[in-house]
N, CA, C and O atoms as a DFTB+ gen file, in Angstrom:
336 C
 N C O
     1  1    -158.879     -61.905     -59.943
     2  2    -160.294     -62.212     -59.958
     3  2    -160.921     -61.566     -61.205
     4  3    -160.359     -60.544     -61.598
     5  1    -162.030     -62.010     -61.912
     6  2    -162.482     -61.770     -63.137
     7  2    -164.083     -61.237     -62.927
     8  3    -164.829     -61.804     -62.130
     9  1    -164.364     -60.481     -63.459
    10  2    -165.913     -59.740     -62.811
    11  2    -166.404     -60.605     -63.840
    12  3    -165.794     -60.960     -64.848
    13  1    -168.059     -61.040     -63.340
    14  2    -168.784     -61.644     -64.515
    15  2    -169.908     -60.991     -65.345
    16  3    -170.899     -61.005     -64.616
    17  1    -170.157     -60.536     -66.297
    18  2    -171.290     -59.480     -67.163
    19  2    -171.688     -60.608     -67.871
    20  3    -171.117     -61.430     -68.588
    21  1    -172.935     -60.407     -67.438
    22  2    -174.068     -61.524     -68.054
    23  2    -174.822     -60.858     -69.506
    24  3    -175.787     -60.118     -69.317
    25  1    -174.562     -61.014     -70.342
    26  2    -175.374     -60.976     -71.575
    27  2    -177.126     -60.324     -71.131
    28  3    -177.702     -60.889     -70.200
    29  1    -177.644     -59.473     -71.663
    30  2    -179.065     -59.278     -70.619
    31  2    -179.941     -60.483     -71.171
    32  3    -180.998     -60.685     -70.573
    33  1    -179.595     -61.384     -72.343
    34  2    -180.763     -62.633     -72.655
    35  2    -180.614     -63.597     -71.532
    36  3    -181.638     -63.965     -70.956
    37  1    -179.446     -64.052     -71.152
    38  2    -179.062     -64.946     -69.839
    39  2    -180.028     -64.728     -68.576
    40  3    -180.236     -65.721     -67.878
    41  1    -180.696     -63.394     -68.186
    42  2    -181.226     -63.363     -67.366
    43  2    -182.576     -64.129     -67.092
    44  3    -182.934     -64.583     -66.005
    45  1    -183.647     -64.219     -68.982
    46  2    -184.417     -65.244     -69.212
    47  2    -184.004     -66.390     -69.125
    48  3    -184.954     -67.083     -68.760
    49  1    -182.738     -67.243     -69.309
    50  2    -182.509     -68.034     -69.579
    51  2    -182.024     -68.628     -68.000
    52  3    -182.073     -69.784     -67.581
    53  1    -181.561     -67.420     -67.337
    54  2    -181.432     -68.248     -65.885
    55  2    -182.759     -68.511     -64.974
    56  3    -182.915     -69.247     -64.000
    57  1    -183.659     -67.633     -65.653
    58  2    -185.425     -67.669     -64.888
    59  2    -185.625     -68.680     -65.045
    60  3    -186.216     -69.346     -64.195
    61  1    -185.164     -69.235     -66.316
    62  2    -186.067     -70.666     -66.771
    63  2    -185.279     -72.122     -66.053
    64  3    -185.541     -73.222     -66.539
    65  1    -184.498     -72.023     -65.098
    66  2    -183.474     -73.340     -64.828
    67  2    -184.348     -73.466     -64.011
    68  3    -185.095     -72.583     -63.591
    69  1    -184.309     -75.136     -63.580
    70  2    -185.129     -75.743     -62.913
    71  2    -184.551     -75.534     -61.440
    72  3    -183.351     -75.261     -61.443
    73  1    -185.110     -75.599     -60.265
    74  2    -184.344     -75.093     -58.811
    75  2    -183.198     -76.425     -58.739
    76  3    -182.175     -75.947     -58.248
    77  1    -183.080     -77.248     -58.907
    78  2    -182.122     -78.394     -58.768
    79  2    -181.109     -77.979     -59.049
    80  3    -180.114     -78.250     -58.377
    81  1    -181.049     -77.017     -60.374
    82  2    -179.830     -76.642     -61.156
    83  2    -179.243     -75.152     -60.698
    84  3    -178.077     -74.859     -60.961
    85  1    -180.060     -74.297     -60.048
    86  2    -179.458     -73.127     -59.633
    87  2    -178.448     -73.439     -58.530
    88  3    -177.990     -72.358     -58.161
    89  1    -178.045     -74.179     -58.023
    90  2    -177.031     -74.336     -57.487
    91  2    -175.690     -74.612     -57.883
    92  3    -174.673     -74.089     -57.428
    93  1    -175.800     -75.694     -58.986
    94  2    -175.266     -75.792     -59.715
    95  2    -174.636     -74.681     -60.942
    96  3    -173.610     -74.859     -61.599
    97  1    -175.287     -73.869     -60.998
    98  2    -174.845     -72.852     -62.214
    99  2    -174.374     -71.565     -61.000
   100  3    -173.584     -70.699     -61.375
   101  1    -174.804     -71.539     -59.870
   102  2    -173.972     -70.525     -58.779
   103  2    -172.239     -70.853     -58.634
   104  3    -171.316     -70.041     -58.693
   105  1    -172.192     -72.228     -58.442
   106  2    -170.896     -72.638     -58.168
   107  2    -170.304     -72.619     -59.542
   108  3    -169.079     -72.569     -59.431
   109  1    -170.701     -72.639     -60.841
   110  2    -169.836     -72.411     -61.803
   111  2    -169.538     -71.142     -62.046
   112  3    -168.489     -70.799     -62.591
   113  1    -170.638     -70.178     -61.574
   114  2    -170.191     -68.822     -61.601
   115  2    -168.715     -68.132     -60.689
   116  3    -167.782     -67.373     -60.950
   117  1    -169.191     -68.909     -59.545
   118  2    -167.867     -68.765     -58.696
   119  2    -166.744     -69.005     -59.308
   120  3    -165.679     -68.397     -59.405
   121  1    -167.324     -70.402     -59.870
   122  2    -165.129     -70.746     -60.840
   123  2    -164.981     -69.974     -61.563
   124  3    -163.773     -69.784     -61.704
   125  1    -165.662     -69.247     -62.272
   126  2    -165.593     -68.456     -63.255
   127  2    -164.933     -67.267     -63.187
   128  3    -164.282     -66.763     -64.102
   129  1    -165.198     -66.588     -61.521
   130  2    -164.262     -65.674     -60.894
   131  2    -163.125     -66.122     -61.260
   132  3    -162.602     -65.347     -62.060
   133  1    -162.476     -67.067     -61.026
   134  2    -161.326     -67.476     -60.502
   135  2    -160.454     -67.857     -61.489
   136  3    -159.351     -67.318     -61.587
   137  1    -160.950     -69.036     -62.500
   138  2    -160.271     -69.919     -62.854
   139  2    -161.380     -70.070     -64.733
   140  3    -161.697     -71.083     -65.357
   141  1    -161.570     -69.005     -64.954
   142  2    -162.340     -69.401     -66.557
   143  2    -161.868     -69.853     -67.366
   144  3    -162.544     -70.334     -68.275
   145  1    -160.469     -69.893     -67.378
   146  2    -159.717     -71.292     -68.167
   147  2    -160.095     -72.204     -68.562
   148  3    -160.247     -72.667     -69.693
   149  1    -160.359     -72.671     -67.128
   150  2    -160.409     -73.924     -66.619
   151  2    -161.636     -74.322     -67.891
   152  3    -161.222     -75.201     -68.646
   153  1    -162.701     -73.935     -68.139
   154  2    -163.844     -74.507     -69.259
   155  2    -163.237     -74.963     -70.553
   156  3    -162.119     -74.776     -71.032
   157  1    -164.037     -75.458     -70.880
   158  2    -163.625     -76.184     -72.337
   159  2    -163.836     -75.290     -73.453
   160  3    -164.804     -74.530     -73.476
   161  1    -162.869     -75.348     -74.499
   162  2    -163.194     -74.871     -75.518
   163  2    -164.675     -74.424     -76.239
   164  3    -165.625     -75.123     -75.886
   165  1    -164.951     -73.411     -77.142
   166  2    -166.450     -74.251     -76.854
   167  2    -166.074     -74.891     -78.818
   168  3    -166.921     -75.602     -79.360
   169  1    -164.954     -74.548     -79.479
   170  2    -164.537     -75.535     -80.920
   171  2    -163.234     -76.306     -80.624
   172  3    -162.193     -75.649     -80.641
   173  1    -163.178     -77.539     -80.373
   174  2    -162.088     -78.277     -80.152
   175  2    -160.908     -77.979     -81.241
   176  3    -159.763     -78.256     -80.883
   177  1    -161.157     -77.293     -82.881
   178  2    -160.362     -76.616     -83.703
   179  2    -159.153     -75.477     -82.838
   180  3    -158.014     -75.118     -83.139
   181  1    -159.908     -75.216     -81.858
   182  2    -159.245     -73.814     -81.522
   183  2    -159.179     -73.946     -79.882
   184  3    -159.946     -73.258     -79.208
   185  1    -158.239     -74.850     -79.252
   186  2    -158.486     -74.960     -77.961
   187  2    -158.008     -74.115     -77.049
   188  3    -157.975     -74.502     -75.881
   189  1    -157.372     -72.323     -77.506
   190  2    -156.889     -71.673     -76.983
   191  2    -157.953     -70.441     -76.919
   192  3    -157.838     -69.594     -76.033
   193  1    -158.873     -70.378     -77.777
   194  2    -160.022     -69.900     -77.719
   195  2    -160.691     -69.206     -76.424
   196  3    -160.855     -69.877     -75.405
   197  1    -161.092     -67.784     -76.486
   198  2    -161.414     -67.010     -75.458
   199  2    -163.098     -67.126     -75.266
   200  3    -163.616     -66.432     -74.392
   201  1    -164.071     -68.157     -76.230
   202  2    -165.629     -68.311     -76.324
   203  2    -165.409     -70.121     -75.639
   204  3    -165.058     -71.157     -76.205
   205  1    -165.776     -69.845     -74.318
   206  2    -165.576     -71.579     -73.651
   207  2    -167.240     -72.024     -73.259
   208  3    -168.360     -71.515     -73.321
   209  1    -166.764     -72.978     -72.935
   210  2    -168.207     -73.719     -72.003
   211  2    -167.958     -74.252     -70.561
   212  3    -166.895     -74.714     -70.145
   213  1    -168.865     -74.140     -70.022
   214  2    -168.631     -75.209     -68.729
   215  2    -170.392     -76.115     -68.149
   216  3    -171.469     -75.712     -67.710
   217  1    -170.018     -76.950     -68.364
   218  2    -171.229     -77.943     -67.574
   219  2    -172.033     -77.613     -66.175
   220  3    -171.440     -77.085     -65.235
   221  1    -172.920     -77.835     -66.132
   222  2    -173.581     -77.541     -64.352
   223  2    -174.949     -78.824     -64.504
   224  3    -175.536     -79.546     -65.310
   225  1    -174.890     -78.496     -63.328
   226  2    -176.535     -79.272     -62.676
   227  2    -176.357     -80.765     -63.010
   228  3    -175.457     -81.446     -63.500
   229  1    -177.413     -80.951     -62.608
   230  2    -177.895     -82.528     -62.129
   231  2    -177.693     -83.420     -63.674
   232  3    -178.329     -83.341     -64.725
   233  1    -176.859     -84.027     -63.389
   234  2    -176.467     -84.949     -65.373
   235  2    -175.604     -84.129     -65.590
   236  3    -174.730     -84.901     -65.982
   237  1    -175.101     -83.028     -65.649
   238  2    -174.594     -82.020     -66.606
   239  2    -175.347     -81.907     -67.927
   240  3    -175.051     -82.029     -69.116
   241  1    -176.752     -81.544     -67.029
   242  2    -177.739     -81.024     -68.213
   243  2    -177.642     -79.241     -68.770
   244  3    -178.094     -78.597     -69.716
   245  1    -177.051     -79.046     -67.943
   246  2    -176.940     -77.667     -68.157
   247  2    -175.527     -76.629     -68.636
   248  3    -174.339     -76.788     -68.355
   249  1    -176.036     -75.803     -69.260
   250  2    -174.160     -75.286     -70.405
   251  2    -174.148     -73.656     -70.268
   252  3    -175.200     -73.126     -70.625
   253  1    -173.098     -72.765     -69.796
   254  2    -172.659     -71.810     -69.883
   255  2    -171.574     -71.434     -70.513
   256  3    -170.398     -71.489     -70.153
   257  1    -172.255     -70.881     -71.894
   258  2    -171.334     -70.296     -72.857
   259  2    -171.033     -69.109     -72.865
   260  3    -171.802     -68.181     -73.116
   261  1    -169.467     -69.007     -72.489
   262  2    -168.971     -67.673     -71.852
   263  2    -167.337     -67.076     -72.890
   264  3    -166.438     -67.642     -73.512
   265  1    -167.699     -65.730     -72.578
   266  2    -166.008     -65.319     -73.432
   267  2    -165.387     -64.459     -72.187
   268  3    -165.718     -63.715     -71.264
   269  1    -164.319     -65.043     -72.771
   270  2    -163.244     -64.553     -71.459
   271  2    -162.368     -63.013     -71.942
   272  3    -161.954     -63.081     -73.099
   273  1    -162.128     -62.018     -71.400
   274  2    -161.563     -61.001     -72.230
   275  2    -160.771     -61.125     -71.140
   276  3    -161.198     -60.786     -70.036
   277  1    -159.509     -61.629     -71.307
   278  2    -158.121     -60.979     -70.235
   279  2    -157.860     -59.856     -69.513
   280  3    -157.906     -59.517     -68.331
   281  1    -157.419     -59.120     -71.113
   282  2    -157.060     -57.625     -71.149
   283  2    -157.848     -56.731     -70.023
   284  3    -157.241     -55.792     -69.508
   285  1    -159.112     -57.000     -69.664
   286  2    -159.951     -56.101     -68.480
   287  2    -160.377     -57.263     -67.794
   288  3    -161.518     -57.014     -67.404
   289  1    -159.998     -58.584     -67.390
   290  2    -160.629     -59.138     -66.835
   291  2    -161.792     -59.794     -66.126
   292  3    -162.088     -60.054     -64.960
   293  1    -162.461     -59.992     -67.627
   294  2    -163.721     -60.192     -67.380
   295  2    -164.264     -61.238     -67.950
   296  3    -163.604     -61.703     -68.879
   297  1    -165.657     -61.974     -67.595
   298  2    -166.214     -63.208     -68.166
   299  2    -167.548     -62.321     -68.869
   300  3    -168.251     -61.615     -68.147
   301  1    -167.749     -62.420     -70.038
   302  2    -169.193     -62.117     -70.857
   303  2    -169.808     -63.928     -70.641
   304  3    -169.078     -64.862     -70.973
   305  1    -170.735     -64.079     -70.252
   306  2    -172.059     -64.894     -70.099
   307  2    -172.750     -64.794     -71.265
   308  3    -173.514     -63.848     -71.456
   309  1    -172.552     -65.782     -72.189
   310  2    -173.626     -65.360     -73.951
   311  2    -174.352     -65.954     -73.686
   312  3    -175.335     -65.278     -73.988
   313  1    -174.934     -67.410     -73.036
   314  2    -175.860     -67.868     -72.654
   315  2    -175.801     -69.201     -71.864
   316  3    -174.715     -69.779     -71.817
   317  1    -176.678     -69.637     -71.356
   318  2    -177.267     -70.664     -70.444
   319  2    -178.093     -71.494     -70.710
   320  3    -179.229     -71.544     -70.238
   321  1    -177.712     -72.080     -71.330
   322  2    -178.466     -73.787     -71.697
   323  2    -178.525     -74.829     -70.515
   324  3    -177.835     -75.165     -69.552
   325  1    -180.212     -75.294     -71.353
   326  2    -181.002     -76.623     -70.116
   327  2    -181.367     -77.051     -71.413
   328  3    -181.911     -76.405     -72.309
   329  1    -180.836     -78.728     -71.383
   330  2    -181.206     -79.877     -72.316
   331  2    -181.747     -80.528     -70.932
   332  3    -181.770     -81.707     -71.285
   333  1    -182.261     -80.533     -69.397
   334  2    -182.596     -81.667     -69.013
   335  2    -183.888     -81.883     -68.694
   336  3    -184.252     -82.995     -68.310
């Protein structure tokens, strides 16, 4: 399991999601425990890359750009994007 440390700007940036989407960005947090792999690159140049993304909310209007550190097992949260 991977602990998640949120960047302290993310915390504005999660104030600002619309309620539709906080559900959506809860359950990606969960995968994120688990499985942070699993996100996409966030430069298709470098698809082994430890700085990923993953989609949430309603459209997949919403983006969590995260770095994965193995070595201590952990997810850094750099930020939380809403295009919707």
């Amino acid at each position: 399991m991977y602990r998640i440390v949120p960047d302290p700007e993310t915390f504005d940036q999660v104030a600002a999601l619309p309620l539709d989407a906080l559900e959506g960005y809860a359950e990606v947090l969960s995968f994120l425990e688990l499985t942070p792999w699993a996100g996409h690159p966030q430069h298709v140049d470098n698809p082994e890359g430890a700085v990923r993304y993953w989609l949430f909310g309603p459209d997949s209007a919403g983006q969590i750009v995260y770095l994965v550190l193995e070595n201590v097992r952990e997810v850094h949260v750099l930020r939380v994007l809403w295009i919707g």
